[in-house]
Backbone as CSV, one residue per row, in Angstrom:
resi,resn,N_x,N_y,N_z,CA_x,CA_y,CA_z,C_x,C_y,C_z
1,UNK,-2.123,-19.526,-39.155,-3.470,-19.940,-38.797,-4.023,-18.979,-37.743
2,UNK,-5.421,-18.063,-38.273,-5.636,-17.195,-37.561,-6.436,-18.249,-35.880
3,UNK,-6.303,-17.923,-34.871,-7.010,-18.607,-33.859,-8.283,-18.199,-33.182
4,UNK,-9.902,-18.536,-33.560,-10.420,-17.804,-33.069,-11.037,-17.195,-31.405
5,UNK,-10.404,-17.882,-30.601,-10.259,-17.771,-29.074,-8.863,-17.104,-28.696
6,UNK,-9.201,-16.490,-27.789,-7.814,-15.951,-27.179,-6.931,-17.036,-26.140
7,UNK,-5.639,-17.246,-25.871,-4.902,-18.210,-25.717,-5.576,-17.756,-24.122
8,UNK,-5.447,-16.814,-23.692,-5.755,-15.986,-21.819,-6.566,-15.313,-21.746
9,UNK,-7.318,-15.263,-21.089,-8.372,-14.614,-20.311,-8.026,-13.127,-20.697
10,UNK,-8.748,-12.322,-21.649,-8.582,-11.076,-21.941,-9.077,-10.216,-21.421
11,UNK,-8.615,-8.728,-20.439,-9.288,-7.382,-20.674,-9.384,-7.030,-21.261
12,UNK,-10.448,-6.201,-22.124,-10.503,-4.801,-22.621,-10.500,-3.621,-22.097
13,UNK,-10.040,-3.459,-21.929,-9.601,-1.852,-21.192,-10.539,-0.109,-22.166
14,UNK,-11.287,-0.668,-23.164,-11.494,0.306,-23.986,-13.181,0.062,-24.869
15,UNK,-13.616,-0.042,-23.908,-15.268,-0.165,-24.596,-16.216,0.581,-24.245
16,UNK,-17.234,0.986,-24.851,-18.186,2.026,-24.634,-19.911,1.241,-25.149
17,UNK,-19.684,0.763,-23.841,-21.190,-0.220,-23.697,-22.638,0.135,-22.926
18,UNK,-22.633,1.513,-22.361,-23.688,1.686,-21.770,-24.236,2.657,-23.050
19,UNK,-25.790,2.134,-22.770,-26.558,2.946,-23.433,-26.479,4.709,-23.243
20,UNK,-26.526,5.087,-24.520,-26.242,7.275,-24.454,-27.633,7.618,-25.131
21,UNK,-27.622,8.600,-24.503,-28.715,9.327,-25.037,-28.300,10.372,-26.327
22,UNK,-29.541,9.717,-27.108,-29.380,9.911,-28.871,-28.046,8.905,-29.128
23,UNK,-28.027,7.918,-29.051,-27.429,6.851,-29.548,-27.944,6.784,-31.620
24,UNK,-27.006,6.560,-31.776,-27.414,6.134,-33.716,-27.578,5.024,-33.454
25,UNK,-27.100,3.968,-32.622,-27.629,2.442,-32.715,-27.600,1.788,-31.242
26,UNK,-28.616,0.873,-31.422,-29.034,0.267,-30.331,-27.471,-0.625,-29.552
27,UNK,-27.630,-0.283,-28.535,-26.288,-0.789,-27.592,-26.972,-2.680,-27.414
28,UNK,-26.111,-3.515,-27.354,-26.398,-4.823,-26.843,-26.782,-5.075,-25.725
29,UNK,-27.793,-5.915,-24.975,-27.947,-6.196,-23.672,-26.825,-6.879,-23.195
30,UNK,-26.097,-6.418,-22.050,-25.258,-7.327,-21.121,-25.450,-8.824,-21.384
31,UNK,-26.196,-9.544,-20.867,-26.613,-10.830,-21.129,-26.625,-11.360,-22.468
32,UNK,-26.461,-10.815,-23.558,-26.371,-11.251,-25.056,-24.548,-10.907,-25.587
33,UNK,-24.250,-9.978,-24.495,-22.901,-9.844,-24.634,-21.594,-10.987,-23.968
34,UNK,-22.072,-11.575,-23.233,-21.561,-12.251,-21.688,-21.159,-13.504,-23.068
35,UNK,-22.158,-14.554,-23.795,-21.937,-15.663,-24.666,-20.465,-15.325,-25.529
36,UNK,-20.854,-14.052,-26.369,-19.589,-13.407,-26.683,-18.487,-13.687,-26.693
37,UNK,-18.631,-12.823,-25.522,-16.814,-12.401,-24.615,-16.658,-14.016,-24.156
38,UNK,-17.425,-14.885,-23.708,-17.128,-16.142,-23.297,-16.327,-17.066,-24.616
39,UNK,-17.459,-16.587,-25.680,-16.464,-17.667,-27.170,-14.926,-17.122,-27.201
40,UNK,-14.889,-15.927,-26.974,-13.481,-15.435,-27.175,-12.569,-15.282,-26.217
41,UNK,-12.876,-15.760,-24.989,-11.967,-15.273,-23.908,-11.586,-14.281,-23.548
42,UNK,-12.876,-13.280,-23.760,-12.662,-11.904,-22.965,-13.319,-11.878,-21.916
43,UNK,-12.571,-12.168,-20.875,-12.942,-11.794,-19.179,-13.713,-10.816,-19.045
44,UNK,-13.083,-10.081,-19.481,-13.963,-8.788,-18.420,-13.833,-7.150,-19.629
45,UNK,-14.628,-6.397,-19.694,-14.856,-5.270,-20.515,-14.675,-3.887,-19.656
46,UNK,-14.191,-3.364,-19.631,-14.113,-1.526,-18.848,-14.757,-1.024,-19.573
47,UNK,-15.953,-0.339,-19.186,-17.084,0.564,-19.901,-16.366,1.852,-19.218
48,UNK,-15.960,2.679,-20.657,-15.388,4.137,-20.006,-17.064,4.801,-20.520
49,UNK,-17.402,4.915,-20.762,-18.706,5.048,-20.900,-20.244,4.835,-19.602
50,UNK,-19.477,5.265,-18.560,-20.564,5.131,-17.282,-21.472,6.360,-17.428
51,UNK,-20.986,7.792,-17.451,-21.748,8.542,-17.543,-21.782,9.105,-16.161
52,UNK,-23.042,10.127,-15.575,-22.828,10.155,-14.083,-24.105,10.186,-13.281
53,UNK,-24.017,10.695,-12.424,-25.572,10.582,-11.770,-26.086,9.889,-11.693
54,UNK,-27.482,9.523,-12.308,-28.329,8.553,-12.340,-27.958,7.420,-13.841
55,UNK,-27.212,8.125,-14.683,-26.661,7.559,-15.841,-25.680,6.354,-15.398
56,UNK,-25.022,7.000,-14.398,-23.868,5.977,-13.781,-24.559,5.460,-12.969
57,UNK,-25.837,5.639,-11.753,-25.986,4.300,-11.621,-26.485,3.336,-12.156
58,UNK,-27.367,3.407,-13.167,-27.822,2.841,-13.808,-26.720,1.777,-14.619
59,UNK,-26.048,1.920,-15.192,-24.980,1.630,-15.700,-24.251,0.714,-14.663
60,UNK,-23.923,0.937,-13.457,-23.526,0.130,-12.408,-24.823,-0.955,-12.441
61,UNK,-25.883,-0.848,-11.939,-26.463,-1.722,-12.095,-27.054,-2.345,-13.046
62,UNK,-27.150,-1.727,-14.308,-27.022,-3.161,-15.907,-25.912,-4.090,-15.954
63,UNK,-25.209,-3.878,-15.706,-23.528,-4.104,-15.927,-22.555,-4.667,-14.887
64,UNK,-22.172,-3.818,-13.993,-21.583,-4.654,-13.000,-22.006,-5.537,-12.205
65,UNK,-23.158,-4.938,-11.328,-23.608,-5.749,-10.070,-24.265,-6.893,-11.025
66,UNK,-24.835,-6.911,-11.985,-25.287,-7.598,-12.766,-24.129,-9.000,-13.281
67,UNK,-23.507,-8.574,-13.621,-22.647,-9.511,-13.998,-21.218,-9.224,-13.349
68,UNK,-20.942,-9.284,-12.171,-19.480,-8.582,-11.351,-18.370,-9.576,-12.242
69,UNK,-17.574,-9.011,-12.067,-16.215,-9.275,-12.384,-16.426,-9.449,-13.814
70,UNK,-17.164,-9.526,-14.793,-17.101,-8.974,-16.362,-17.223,-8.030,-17.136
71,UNK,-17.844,-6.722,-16.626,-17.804,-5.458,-16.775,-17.357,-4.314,-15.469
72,UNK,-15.897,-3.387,-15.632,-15.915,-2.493,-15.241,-16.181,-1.195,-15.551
73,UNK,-17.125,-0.444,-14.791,-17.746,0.856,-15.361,-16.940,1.951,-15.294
74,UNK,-16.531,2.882,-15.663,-16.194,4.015,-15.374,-16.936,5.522,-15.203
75,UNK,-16.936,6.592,-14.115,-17.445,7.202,-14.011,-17.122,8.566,-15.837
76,UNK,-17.842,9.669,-15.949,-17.595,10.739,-16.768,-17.345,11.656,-16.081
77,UNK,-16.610,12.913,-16.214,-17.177,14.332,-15.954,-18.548,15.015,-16.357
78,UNK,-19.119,15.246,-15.637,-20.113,16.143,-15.502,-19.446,17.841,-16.298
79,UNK,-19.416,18.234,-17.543,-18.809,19.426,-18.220,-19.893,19.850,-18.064
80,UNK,-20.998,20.190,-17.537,-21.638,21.721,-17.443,-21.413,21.823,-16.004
81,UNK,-21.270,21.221,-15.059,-20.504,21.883,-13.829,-19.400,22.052,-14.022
C-alpha cells in the first residue's frame, strides 16, 4: 500500500525553485507551494538555485524570510568573474 504522506517531516535537499531568467516554464509561487509540501510532509525545500547578487536577494526574500524554516536558499557562483 503506496502511502500518500510521508511518515516524518521531510527535507529536500535538491530543488531548484527560484525563478531563472529564460525559464521554459513558469516557477510556482512560494505560497501555492507551502499547501503542497504541507499534504506531504515536506518540511522544508533547499533551493540550490539562489543565484547571486540581486538574484539571490531576491530569492532570500520570496522564499526564506518569507516563509523561514521551509525554504533554504543557496547562493551560485558568479562564472564570469
Amino acid at each position: 500500500m503506496r502511502e500518500p504522506r510521508a511518515r516524518f517531516p521531510v527535507i529536500d535537499f535538491h530543488t531548484h525553485v527560484s525563478p531563472r531568467p529564460n525559464a521554459k516554464r513558469p516557477t510556482v509561487p512560494p505560497a501555492e507551494l507551502i499547501p503542497v509540501m504541507d499534504g506531504v510532509n515536506l518540511h522544508t525545500m533547499v533551493n540550490l538555485t539562489g543565484g547571486s547578487g540581486t538574484e539571490l536577494l531576491a530569492a532570500l526574500a520570496t522564499f526564506d524570510r518569507a516563509f523561514p524554516q521551509r525554504f533554504l536558499t543557496m547562493t551560485e557562483p558568479t562564472w564570469t568573474r
